[in-house]
LUMDREN-552984 format. One line per 4 residues: number of its first residue (from 1); for each residue x, y, z of N, C-alpha, C, O. Coordinates in steps of 0.05 Angstrom, whole numbers, plus 5000, padded with zeros to 4 digits. Layout:
// LUMDREN-552984
NUM = X:Y:Z:X:Y:Z:X:Y:Z:X:Y:Z ~ ... $
// end
This chain:
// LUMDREN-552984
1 = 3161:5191:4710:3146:5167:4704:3162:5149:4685:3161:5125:4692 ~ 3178:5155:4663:3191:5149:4640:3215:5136:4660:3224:5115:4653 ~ 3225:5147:4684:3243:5129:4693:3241:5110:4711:3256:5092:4715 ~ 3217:5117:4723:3213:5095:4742:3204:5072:4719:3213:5050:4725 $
5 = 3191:5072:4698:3192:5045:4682:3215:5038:4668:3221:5015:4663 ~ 3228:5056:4662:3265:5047:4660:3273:5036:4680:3294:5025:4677 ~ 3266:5035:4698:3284:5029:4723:3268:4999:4727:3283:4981:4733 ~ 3244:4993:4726:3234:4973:4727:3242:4951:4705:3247:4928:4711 $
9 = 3243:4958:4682:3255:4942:4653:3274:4936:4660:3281:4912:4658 ~ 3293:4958:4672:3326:4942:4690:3320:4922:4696:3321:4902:4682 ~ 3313:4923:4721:3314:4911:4744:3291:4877:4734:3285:4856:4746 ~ 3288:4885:4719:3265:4851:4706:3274:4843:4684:3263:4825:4672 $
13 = 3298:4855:4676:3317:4841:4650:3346:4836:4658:3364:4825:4645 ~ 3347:4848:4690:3369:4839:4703:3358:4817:4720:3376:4801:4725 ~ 3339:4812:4729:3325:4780:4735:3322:4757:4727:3324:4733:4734 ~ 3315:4777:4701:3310:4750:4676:3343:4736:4670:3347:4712:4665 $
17 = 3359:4752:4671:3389:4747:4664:3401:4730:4686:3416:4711:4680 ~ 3395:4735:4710:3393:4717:4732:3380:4690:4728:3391:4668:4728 ~ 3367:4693:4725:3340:4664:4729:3364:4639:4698:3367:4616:4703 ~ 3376:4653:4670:3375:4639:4657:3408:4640:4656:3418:4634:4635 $
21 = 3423:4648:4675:3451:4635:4682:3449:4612:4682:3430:4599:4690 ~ 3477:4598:4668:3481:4569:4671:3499:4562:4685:3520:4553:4675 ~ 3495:4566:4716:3521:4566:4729:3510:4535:4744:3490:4529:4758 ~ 3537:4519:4735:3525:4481:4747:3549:4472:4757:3572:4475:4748 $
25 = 3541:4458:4778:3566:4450:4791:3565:4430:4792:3542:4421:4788 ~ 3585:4415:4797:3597:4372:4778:3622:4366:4801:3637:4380:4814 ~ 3620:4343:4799:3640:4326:4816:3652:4304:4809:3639:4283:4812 ~ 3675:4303:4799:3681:4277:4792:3709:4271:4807:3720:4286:4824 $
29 = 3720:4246:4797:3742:4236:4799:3774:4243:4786:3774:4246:4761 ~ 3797:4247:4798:3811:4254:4797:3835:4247:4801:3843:4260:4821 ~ 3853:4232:4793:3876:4215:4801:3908:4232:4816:3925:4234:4799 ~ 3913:4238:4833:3936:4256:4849:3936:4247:4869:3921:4229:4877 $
33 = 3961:4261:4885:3966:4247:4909:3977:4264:4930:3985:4253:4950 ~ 3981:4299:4926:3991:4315:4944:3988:4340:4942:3977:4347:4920 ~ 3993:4359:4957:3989:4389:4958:3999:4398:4927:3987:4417:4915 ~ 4016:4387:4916:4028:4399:4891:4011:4390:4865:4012:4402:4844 $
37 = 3996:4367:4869:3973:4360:4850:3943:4372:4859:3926:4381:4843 ~ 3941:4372:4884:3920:4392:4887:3924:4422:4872:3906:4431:4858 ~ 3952:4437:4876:3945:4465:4863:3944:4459:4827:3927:4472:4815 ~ 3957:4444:4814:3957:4431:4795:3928:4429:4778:3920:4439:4757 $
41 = 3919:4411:4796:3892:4407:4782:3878:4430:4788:3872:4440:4767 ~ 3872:4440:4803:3856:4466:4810:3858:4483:4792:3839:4496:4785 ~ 3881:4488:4784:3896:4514:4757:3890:4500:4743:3869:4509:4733 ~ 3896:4476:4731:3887:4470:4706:3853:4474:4696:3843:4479:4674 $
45 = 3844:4470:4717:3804:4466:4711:3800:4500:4715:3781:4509:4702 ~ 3816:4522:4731:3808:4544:4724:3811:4562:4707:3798:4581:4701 ~ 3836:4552:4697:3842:4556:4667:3826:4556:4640:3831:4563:4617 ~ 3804:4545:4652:3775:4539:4629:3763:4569:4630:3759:4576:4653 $
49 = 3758:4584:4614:3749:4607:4624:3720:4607:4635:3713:4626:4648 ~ 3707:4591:4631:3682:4585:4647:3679:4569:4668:3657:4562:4675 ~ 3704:4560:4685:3703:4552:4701:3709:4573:4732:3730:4584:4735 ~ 3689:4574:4749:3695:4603:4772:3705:4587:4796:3715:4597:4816 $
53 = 3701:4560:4791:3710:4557:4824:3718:4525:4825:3701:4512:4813 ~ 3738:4511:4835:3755:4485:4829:3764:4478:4855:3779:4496:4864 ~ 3762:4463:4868:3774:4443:4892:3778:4417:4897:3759:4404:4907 ~ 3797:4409:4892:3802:4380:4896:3816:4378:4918:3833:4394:4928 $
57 = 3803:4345:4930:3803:4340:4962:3827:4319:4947:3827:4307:4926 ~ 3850:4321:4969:3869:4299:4958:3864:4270:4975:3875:4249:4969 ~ 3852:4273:4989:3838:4251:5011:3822:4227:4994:3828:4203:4992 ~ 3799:4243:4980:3774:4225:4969:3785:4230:4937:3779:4210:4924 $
61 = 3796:4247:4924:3804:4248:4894:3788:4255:4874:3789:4250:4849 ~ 3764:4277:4897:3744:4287:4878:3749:4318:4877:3758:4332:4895 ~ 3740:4323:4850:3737:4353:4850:3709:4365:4849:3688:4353:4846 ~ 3716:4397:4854:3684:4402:4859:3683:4438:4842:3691:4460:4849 $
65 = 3668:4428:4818:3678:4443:4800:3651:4464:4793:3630:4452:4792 ~ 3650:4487:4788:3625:4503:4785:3635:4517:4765:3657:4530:4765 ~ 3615:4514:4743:3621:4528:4711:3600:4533:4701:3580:4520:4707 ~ 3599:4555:4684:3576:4567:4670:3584:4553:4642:3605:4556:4630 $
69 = 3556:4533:4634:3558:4517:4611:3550:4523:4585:3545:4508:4566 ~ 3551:4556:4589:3546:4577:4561:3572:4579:4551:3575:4584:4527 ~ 3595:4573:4570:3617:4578:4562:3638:4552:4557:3654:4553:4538 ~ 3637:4531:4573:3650:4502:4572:3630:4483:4586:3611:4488:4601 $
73 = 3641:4463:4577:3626:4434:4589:3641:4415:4602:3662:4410:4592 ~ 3635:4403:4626:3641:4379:4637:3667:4372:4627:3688:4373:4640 ~ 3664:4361:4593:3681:4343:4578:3709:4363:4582:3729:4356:4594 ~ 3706:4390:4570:3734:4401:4562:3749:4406:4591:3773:4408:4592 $
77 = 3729:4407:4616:3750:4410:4642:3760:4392:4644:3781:4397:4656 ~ 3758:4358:4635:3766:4331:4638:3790:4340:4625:3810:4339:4639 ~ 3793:4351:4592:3818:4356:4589:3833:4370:4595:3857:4370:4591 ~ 3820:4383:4606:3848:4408:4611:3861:4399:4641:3881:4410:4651 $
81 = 3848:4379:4650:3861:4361:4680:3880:4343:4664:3903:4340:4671 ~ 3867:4330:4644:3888:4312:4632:3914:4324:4617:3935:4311:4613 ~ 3908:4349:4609:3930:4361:4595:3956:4358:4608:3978:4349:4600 ~ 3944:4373:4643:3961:4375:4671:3980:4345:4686:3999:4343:4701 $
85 = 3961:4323:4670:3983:4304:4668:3963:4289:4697:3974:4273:4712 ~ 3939:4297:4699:3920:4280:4714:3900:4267:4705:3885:4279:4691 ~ 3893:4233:4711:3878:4230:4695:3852:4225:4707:3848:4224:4732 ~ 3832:4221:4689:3796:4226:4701:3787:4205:4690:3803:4191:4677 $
89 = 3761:4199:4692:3750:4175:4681:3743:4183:4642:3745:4166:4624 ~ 3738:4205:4639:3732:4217:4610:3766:4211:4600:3775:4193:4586 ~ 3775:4228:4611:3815:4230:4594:3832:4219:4612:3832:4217:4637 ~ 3847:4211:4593:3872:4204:4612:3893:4225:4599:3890:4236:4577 $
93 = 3916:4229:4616:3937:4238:4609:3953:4228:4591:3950:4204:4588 ~ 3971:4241:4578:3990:4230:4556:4011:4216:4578:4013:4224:4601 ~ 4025:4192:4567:4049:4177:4579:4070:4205:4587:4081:4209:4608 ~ 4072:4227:4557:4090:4238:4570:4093:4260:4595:4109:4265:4613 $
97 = 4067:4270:4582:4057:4288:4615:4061:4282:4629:4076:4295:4644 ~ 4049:4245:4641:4043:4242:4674:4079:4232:4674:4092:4236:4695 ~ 4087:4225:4659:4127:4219:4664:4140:4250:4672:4161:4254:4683 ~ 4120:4271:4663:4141:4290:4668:4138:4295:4702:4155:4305:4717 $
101 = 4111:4286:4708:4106:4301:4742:4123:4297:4760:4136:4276:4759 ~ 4126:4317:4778:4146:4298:4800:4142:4273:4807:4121:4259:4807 ~ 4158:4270:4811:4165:4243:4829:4138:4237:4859:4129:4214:4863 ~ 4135:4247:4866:4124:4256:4894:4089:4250:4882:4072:4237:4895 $
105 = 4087:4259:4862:4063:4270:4846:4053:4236:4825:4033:4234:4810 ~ 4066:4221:4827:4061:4197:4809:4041:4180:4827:4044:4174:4851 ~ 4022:4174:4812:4000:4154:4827:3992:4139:4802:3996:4144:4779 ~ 3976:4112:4817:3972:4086:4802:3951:4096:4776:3928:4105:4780 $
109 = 3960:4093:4759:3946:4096:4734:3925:4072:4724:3903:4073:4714 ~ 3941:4052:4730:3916:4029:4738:3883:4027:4747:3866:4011:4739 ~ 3883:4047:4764:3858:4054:4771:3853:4072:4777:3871:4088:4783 ~ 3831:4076:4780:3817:4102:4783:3791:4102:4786:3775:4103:4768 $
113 = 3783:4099:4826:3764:4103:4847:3763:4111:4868:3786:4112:4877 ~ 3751:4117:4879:3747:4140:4907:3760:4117:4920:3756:4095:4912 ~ 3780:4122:4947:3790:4099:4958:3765:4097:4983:3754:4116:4994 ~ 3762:4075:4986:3749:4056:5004:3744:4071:5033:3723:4074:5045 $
117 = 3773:4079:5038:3779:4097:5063:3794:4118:5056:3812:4116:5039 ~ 3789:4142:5069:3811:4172:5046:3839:4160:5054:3844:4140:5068 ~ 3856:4178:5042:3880:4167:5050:3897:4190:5052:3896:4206:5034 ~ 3919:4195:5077:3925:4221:5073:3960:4217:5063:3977:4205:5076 $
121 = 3963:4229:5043:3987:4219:5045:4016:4247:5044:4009:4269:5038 ~ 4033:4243:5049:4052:4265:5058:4063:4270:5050:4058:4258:5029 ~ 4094:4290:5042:4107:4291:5022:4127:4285:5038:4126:4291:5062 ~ 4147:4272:5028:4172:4267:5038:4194:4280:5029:4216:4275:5038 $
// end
């Protein structure tokens, strides 16, 4: 008897632990321009230790980011993209970061919006 209500207290304090995860997923904007800024930014945002899962479309220049917000927020994945020398609408990158990226990897710092139409672009 003593374990079947052990076993029940489990199993309803492993629910309860469920139910009050803060696992939230966010989308924002992202300034890059190829396969080599895609893996880039992706390592940089999973690098957050509360961040489990990171994909940026190099097409539209959004990422699609799922983090448990017991552990980081929104704001600190912005930097740790900007650290990588990409910039977001929260951070921008330092002059010297985005000078260090390749060549291949440099996009208009001027702005920063989903383009109109995706755009695919190639590495040469």
């Amino acid at each position: 008897m003593k374990t079947k209500i052990l076993s029940l207290v489990t199993i309803f304090l492993l629910g309860t632990m469920v139910l009050f995860a803060k696992d939230k997923k966010v989308e924002f904007l992202v300034n890059g321009k190829c396969e080599m800024c895609e893996k880039r930014i992706e390592m940089a945002a999973l690098a957050d230790s509360g961040v489990s899962k990171a994909d940026w479309n190099k097409e539209t220049k959004l990422i699609a980011v799922s983090l448990d917000d017991s552990k980081t927020d929104v704001d600190k994945v912005h930097q740790a993209i900007a650290k990588a020398g990409h910039d977001t609408k929260l951070h921008k990158a330092s002059d010297e970061t985005y000078n260090s990226l390749p060549d291949c990897c440099k996009y208009d710092r001027s702005n920063l919006e989903a383009p109109k139409k995706p755009v695919k672009y190639e590495h040469r």
